[in-house]
DOTOR-259241 format. One record per residue: residue number from 1; chain; x, y, z of N, C-alpha, C in turn. Coordinates in nm, 4 decimals. Atoms other than C-alpha are relative to their C-alpha. Layout:
N
> NUM  A  X  Y  Z  X  Y  Z  X  Y  Z
...
% end
This chain:
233
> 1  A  -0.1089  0.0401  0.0907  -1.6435  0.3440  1.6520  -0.0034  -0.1512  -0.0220
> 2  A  -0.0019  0.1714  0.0414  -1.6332  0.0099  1.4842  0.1524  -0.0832  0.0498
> 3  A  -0.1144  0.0968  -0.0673  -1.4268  -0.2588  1.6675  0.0577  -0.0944  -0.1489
> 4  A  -0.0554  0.0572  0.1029  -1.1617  -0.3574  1.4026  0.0766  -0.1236  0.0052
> 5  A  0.0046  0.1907  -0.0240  -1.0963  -0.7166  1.5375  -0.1193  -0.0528  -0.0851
> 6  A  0.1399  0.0783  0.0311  -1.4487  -0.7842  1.3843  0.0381  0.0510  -0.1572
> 7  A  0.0374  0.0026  0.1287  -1.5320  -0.8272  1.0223  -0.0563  0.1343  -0.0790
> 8  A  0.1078  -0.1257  0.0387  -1.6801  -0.4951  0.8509  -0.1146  -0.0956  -0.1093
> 9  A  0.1306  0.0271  0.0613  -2.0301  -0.5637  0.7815  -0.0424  0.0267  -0.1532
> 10  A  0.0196  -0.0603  0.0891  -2.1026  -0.5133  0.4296  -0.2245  -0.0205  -0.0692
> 11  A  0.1211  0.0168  0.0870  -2.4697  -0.4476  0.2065  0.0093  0.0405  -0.1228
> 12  A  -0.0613  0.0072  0.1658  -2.4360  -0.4930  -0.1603  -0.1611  0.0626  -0.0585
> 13  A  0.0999  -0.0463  0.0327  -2.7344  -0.2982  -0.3187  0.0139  0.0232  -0.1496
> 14  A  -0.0582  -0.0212  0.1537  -2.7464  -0.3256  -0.7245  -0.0862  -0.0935  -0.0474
> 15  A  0.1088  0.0295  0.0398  -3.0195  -0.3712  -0.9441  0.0495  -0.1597  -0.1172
> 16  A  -0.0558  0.1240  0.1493  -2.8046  -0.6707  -1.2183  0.0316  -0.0940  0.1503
> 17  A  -0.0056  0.1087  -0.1159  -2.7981  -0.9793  -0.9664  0.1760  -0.0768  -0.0891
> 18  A  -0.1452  0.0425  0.0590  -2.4923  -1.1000  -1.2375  0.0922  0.0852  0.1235
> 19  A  -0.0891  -0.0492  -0.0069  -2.2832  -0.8246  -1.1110  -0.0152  0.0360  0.1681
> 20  A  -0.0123  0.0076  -0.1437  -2.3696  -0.8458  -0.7429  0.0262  -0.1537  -0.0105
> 21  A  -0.0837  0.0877  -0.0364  -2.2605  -1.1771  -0.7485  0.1530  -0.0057  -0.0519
> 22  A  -0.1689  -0.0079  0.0786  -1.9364  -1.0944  -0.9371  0.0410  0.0589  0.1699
> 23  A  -0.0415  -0.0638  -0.0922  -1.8800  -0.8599  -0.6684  0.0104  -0.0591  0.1535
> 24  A  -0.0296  0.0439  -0.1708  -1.9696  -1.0701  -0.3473  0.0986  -0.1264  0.0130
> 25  A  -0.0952  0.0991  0.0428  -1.7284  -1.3494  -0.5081  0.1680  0.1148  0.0633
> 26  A  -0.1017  -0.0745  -0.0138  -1.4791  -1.0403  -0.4825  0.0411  -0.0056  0.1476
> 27  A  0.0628  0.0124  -0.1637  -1.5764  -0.9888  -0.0892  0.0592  -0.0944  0.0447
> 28  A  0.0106  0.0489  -0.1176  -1.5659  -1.2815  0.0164  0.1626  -0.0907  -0.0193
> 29  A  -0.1195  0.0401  -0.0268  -1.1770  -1.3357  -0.0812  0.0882  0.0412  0.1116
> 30  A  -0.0420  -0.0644  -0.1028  -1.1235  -1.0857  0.1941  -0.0219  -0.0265  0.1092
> 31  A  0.0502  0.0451  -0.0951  -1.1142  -1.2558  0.5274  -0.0444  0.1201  0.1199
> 32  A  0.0001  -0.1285  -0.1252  -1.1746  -0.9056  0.7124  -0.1781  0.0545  -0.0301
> 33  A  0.1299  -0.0462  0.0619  -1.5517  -0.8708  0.4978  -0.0919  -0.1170  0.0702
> 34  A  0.0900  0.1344  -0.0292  -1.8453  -1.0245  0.5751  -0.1119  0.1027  -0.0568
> 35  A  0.1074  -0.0471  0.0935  -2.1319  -0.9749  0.3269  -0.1526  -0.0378  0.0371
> 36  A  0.1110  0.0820  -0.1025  -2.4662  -0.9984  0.5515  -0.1330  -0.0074  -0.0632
> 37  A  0.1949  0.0355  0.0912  -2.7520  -0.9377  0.2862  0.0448  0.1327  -0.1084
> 38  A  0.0075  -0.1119  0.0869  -2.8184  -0.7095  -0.0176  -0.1624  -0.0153  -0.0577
> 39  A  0.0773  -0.0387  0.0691  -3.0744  -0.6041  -0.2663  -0.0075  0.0441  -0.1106
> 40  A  -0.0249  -0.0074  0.1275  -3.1785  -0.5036  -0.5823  -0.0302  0.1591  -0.0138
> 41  A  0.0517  -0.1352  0.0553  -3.3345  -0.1207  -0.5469  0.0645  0.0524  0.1471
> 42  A  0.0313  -0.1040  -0.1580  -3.2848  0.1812  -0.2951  -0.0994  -0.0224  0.0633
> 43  A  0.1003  -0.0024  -0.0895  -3.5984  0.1476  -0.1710  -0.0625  -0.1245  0.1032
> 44  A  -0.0072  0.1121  -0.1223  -3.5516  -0.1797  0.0349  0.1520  0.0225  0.0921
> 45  A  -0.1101  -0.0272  -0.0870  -3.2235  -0.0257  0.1802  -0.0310  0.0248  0.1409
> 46  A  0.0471  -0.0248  -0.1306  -3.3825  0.1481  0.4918  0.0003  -0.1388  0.0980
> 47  A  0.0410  0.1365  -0.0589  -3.5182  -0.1933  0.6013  0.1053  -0.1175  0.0461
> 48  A  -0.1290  0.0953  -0.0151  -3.2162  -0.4184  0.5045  0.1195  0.0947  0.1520
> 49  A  -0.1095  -0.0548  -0.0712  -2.9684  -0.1617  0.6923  -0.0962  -0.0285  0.1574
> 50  A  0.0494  0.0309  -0.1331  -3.2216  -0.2109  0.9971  0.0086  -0.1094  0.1146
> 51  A  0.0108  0.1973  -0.0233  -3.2344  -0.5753  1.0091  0.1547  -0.0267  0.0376
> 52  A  -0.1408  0.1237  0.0309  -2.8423  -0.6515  0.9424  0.0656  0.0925  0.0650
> 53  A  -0.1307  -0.0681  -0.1133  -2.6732  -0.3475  1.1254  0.1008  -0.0158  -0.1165
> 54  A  -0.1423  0.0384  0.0113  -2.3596  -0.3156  0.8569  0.0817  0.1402  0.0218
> 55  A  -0.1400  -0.1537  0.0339  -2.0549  -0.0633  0.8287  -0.0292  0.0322  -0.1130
> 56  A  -0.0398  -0.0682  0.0875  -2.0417  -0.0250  0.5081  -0.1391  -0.0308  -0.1119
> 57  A  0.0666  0.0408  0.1184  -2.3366  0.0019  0.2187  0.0380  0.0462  -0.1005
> 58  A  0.0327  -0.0211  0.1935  -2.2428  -0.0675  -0.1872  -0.0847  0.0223  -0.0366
> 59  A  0.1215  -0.0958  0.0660  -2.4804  0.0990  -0.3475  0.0047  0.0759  -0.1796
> 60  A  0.0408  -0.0118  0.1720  -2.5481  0.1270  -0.7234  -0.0397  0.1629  -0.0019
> 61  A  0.0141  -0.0543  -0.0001  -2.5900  0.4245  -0.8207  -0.1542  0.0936  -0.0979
> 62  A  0.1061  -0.0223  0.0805  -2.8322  0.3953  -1.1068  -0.1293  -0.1561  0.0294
> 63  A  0.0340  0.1386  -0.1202  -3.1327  0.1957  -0.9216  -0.1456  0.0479  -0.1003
> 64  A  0.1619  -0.0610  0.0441  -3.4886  0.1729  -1.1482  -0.1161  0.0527  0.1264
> 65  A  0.0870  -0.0497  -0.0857  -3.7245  0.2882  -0.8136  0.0395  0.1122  0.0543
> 66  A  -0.0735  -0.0970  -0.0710  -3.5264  0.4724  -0.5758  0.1412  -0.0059  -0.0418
> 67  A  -0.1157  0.0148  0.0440  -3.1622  0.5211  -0.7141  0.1103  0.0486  0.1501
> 68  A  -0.1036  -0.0384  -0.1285  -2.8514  0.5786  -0.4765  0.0280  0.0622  0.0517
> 69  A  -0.0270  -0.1426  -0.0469  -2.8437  0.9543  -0.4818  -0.1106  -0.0198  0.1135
> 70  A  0.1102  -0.0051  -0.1023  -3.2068  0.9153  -0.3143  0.0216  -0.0719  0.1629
> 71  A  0.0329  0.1287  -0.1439  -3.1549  0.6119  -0.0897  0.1332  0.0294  0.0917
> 72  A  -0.0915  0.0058  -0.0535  -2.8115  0.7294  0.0223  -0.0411  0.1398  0.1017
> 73  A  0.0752  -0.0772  -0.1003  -2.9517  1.0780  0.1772  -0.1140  -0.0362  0.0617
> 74  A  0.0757  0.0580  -0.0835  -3.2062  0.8720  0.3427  0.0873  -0.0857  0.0460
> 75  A  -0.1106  0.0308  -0.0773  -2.9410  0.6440  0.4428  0.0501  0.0483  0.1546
> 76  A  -0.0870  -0.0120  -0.1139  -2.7543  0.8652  0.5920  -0.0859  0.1137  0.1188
> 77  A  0.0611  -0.1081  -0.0791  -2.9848  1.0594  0.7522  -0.0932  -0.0478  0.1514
> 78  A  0.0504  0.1137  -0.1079  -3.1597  0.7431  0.9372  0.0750  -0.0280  0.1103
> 79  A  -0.0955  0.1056  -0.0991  -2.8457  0.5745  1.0166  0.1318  0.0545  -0.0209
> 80  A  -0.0764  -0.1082  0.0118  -2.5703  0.8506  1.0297  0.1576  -0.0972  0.0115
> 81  A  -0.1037  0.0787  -0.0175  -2.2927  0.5684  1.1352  0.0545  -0.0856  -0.0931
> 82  A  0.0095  0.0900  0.1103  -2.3497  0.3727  0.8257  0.0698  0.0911  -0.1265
> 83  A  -0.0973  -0.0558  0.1071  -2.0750  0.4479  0.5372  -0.0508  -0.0443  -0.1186
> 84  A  0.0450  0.0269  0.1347  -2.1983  0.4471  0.1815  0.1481  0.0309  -0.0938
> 85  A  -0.0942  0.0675  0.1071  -1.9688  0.3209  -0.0912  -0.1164  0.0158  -0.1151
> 86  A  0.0816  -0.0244  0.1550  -2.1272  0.4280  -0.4764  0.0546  -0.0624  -0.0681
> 87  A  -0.0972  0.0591  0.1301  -2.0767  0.2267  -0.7570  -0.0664  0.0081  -0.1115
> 88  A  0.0654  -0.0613  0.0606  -2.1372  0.3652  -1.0393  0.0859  0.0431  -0.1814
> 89  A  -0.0829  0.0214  0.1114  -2.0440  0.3542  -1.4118  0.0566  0.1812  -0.0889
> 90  A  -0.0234  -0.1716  -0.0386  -2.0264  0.7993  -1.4250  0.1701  0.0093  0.0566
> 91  A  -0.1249  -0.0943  -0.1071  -1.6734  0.9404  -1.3609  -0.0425  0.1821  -0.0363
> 92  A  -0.0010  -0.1370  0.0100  -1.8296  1.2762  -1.4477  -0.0246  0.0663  0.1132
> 93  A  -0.0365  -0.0767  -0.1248  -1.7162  1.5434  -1.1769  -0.1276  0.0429  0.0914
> 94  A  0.1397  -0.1059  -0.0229  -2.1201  1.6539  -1.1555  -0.0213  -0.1053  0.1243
> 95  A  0.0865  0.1333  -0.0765  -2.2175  1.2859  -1.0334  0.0894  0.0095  0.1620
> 96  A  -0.0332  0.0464  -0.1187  -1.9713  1.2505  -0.7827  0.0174  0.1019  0.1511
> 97  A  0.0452  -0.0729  -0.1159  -2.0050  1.5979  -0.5799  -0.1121  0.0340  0.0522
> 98  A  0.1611  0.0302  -0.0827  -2.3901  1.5493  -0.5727  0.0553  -0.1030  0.0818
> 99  A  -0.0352  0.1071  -0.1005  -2.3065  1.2102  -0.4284  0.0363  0.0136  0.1341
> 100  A  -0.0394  -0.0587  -0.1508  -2.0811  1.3372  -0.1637  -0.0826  0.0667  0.0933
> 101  A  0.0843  -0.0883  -0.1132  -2.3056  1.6189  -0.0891  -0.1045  -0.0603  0.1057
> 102  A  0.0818  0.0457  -0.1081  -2.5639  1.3995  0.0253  0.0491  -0.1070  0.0991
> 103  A  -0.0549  0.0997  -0.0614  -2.3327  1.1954  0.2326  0.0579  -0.1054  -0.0263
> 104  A  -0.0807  0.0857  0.0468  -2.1549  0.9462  0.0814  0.0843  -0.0148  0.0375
> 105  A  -0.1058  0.0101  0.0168  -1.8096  0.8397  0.1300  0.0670  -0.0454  -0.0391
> 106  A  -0.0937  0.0084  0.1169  -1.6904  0.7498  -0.1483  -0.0852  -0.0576  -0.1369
> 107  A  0.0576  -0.0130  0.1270  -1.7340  0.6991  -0.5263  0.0670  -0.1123  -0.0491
> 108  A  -0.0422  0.1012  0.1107  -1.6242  0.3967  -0.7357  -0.0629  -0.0223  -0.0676
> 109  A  0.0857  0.0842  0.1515  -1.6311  0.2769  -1.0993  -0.0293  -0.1301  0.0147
> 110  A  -0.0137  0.1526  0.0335  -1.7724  -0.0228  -1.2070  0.0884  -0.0837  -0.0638
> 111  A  -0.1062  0.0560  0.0948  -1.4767  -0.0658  -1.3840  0.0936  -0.0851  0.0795
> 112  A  -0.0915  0.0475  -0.0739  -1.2776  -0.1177  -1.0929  0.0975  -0.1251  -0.0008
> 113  A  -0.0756  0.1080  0.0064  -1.0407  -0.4057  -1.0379  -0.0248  -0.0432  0.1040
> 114  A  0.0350  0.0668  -0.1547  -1.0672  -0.6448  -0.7152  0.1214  0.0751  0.0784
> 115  A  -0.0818  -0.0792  -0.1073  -0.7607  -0.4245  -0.5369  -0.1006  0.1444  0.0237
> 116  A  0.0634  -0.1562  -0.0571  -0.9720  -0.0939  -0.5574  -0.1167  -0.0771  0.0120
> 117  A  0.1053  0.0601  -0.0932  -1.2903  -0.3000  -0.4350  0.0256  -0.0368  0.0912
> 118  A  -0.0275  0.0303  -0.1539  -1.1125  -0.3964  -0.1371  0.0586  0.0819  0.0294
> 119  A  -0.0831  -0.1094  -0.0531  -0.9010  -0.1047  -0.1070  -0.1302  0.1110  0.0736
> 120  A  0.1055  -0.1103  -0.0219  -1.2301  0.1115  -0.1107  -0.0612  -0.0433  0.1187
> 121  A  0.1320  0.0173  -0.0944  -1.4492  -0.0614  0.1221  0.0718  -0.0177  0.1066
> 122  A  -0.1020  -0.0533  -0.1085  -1.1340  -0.1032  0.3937  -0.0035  0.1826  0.0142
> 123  A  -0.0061  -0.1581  -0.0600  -1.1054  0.2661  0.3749  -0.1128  0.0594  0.0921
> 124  A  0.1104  -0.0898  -0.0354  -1.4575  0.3798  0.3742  -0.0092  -0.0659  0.1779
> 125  A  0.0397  0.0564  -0.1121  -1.5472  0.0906  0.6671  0.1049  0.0120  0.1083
> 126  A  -0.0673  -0.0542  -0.1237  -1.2356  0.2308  0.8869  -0.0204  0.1470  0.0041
> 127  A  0.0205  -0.1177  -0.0044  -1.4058  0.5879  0.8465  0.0188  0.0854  -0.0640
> 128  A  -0.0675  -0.0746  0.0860  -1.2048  0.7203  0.5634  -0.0724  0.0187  -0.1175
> 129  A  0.0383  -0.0412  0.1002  -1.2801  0.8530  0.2389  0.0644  -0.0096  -0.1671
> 130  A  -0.0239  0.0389  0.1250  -1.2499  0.6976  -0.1169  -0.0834  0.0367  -0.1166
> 131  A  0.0433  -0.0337  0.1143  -1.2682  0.8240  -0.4720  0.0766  -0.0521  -0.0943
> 132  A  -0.0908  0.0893  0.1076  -1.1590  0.6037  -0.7918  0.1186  0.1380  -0.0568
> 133  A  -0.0732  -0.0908  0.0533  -0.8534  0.7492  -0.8994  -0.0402  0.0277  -0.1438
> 134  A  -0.0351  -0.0478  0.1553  -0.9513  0.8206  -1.2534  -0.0586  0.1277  0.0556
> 135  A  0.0940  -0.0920  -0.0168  -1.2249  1.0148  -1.1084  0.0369  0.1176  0.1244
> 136  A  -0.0778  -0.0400  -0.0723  -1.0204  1.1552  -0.8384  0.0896  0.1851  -0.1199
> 137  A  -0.0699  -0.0877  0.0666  -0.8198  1.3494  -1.1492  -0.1060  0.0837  -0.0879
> 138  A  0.1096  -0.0981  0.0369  -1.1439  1.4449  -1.3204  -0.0170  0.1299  0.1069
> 139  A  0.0525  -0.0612  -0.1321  -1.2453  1.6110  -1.0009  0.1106  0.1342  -0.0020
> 140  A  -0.0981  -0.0751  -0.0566  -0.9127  1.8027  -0.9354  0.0348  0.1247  -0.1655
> 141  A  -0.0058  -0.0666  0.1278  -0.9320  1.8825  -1.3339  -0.1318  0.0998  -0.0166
> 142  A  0.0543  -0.0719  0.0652  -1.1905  2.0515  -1.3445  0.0403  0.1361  0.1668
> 143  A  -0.0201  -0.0772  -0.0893  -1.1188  2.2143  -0.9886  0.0967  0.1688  -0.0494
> 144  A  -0.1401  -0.0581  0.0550  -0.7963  2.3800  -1.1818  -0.1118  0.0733  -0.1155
> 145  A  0.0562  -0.0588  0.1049  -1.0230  2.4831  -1.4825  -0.0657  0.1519  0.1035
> 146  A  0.0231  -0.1660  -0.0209  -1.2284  2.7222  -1.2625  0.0849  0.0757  0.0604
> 147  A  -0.0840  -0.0689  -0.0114  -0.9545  2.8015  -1.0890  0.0556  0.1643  -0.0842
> 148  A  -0.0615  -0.0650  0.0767  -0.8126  2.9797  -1.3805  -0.1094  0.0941  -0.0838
> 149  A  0.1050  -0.0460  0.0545  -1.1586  3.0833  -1.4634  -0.0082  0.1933  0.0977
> 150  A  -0.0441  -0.1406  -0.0597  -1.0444  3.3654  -1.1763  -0.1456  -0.0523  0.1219
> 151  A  0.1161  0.0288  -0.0664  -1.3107  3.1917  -0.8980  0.1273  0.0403  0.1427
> 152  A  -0.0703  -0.0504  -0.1450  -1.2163  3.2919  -0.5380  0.0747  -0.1353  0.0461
> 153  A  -0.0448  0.1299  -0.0003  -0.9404  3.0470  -0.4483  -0.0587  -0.0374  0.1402
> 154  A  0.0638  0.0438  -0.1594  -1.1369  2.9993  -0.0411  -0.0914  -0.1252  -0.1117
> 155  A  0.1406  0.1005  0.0938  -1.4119  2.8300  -0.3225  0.0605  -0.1148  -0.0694
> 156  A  -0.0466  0.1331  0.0527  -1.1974  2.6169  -0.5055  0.1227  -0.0786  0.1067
> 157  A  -0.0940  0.0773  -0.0594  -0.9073  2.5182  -0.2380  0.0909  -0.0149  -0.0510
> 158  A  -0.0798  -0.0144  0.0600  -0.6510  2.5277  -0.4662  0.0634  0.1339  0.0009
> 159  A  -0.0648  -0.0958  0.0930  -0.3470  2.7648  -0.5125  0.1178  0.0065  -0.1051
> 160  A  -0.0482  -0.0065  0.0765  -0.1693  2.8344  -0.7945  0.1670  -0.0163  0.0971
> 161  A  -0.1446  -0.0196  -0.1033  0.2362  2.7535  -0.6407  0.0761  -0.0731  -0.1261
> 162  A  -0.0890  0.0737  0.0392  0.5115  2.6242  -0.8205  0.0738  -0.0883  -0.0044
> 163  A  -0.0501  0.1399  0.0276  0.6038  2.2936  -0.9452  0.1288  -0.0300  0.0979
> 164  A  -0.1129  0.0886  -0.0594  0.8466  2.0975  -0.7435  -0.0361  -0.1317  0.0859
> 165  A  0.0223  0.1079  -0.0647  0.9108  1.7362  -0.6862  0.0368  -0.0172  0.1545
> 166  A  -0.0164  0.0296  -0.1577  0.9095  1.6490  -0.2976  0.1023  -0.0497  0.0376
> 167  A  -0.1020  0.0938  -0.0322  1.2610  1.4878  -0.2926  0.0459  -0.0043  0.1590
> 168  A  -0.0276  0.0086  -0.1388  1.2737  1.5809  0.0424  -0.0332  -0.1164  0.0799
> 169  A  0.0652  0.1020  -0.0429  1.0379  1.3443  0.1360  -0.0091  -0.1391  -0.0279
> 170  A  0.0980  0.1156  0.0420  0.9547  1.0850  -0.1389  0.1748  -0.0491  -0.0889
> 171  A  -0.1426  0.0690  0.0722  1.2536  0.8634  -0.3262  -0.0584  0.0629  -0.1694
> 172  A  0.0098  -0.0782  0.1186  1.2653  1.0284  -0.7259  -0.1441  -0.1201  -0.0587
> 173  A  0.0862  0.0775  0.0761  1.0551  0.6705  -0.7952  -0.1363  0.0563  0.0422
> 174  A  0.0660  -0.0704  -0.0592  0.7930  0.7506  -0.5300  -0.0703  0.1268  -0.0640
> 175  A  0.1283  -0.1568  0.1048  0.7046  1.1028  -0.6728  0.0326  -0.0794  -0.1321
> 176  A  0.0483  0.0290  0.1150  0.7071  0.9344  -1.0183  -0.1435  -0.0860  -0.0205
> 177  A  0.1115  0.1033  -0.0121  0.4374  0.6726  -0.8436  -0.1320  0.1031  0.0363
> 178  A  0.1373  -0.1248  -0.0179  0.2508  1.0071  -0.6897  -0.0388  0.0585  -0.0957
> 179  A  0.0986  -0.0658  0.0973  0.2101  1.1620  -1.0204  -0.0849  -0.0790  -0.1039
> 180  A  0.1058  0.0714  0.0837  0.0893  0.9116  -1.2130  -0.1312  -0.0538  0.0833
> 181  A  0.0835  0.0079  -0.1205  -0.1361  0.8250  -0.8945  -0.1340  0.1845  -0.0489
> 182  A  0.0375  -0.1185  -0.0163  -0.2465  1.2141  -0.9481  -0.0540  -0.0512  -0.1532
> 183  A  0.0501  -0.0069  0.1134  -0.3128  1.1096  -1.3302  -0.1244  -0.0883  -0.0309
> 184  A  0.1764  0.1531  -0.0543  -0.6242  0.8393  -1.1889  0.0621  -0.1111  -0.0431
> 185  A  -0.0356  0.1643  0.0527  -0.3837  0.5487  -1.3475  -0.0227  -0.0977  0.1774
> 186  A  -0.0218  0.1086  -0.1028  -0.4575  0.2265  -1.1513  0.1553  -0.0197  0.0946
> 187  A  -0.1289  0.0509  -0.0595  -0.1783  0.0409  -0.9339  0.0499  -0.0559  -0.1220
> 188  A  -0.0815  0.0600  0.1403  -0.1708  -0.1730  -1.2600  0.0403  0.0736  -0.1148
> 189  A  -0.0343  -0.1217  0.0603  -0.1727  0.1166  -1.4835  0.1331  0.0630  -0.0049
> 190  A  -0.0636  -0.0190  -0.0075  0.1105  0.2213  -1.3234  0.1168  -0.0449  -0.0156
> 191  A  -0.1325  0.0896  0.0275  0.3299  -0.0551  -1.3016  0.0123  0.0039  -0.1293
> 192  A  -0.0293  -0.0017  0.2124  0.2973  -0.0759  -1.7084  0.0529  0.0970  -0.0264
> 193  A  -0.0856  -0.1107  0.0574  0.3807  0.2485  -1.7336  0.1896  0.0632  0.0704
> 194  A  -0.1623  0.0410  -0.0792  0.6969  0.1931  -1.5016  0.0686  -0.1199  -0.0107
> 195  A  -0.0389  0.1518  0.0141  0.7610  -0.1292  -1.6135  0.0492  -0.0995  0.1553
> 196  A  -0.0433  0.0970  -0.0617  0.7947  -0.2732  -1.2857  -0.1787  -0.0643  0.0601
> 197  A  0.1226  0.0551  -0.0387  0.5030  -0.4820  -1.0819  -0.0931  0.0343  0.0679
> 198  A  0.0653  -0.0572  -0.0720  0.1918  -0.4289  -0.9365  0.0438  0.0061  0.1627
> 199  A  -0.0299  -0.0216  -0.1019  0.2998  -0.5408  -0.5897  0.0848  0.1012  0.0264
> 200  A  -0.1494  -0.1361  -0.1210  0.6236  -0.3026  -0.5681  -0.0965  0.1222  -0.0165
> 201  A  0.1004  -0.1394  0.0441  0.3527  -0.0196  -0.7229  -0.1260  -0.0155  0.1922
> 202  A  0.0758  -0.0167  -0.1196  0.1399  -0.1037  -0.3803  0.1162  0.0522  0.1104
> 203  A  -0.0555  -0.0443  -0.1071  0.4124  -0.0915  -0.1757  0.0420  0.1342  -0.0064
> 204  A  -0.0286  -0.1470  0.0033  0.5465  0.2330  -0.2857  -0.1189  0.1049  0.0319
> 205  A  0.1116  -0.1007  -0.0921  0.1798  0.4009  -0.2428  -0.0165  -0.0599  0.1579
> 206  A  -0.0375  0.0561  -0.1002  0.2090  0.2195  0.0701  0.0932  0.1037  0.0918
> 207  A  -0.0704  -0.0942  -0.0281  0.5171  0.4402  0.1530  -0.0490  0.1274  -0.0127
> 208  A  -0.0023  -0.1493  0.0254  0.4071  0.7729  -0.0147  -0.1226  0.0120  0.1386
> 209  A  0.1458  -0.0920  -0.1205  0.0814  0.7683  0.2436  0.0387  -0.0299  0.0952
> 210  A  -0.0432  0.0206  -0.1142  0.2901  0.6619  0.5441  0.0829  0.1437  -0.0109
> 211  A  -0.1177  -0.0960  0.0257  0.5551  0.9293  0.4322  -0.0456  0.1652  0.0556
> 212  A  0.0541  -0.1484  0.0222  0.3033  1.2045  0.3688  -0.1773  0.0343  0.0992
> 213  A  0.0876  0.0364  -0.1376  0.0761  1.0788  0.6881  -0.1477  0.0355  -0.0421
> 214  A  0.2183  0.0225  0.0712  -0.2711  1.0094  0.4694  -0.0021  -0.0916  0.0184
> 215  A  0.0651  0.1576  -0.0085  -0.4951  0.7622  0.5092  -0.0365  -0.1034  -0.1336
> 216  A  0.0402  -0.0195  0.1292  -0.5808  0.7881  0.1577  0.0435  -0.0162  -0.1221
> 217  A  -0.1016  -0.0606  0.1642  -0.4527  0.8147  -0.1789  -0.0925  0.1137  -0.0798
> 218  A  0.0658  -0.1263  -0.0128  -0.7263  1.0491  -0.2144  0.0581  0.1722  0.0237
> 219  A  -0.0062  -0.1007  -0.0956  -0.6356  1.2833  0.0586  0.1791  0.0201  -0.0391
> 220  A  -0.1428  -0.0738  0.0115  -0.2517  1.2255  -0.0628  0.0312  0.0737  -0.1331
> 221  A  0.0190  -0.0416  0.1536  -0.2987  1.3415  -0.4542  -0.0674  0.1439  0.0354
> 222  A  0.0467  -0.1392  -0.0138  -0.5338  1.6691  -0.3226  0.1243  0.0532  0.0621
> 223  A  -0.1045  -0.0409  -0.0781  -0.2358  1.7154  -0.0819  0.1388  0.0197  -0.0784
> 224  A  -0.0959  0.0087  0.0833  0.0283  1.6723  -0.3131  -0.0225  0.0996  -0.1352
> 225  A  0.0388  -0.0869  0.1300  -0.1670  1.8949  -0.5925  0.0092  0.1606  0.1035
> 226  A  -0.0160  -0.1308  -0.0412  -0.2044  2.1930  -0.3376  0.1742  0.0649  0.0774
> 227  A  -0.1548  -0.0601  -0.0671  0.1735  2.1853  -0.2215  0.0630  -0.0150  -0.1683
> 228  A  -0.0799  -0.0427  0.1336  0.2721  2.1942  -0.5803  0.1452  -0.1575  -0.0708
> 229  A  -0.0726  0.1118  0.0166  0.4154  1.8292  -0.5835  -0.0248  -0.0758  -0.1459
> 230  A  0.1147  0.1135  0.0981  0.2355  1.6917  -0.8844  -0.0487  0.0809  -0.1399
> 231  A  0.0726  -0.0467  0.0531  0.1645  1.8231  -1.2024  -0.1746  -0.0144  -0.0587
> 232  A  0.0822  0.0486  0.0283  -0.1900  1.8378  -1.3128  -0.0446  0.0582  -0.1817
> 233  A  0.0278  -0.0180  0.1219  -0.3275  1.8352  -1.6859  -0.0938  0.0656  -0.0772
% end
């Protein structure tokens, strides 16, 4: 287990050297990161992850030699302790459960903002599991499609239950912050569409995943879609 007094190690892997330095500019506002080397293809990953030991490897997803799907099941198959982070300009549902399958833990756009680049790589590098919320609602959308397609619900994880907000649990704002959360809008996304600010929009997901005891906003949106908290579209 990684000692979380220490820095999480990071390896930035991404073939545009522009946009790995955008990104290690991002990094290194976070005094909890430490960015120990990168690269430009999959196929110098093995080596780098040898040399530098990190927690967590960024990883491009579209790589001209070896691309990320490749280098990440070699990854993880080397160095099983080592958390892969995808980044990847794809929110289509196909890309991101190959990804997983071969080990991954987690999926981000390049679109991202600097809160879900540090939100993500805290998660993944304390063990957890991150997926961009847009792509998060793709995922769960199409889950619901076969659903209804009549697929065995053990296969999809989903059951059909009836709508109701959680007031038990969550304040009326709260479940208004979980469903739009469930709709992939950003933190900023959200605040616009609630007119209030991004910070109170953190703190309230803040609350809903203390409330509803996730680590995630992931794990609280699947959780919140199979108890019937959340509509989906």
């Amino acid at each position: 287990m990684r000692d979380r007094e220490k820095p999480i190690r990071i390896v930035l892997i991404d073939d545009h050297q522009l946009f790995r330095e955008g990104v290690k500019r991002i990094l290194a506002m976070e005094p909890s990161f430490d960015v120990v080397a990168e690269g430009s293809d999959g196929e110098v990953v093995l080596d780098i992850v040898r040399n530098h030991q990190p927690d967590v490897v960024l990883m491009d997803i579209n790589m001209p030699n070896v691309n990320g799907v490749e280098a990440t099941k070699k990854l993880v198959e080397s160095f099983p302790n080592v958390k892969v982070l995808i980044l990847s300009i794809h929110d289509d549902e196909s890309y991101v459960t190959h990804v997983l399958k071969t080990g991954a833990s987690g999926y981000l756009l390049k679109e991202m903002d600097t809160d879900a680049l540090i939100e993500a790589v805290k998660v993944v590098g304390e063990g957890g599991a991150y997926i961009h919320p847009k792509v998060t609602h793709n995922l769960i959308s199409e889950y619901r499609r076969l659903a209804n397609d009549d697929k065995p619900e053990a296969e999809i994880g989903f059951r059909e239950v009836e709508y109701r907000r959680p007031l038990h649990l969550l304040t009326r704002r709260e479940c208004e912050v979980l469903q739009l959360m469930t709709d992939g809008k950003s933190n900023r996304a959200i605040g616009e569409a609630l007119f209030i600010s991004e910070k109170t929009v953190k703190n309230h997901v803040s609350n809903i995943l203390q409330k509803m005891n996730m680590n995630d906003r992931t794990q609280a949106v699947v959780d919140a879609i199979k108890n019937g908290w959340v509509k989906v579209n």
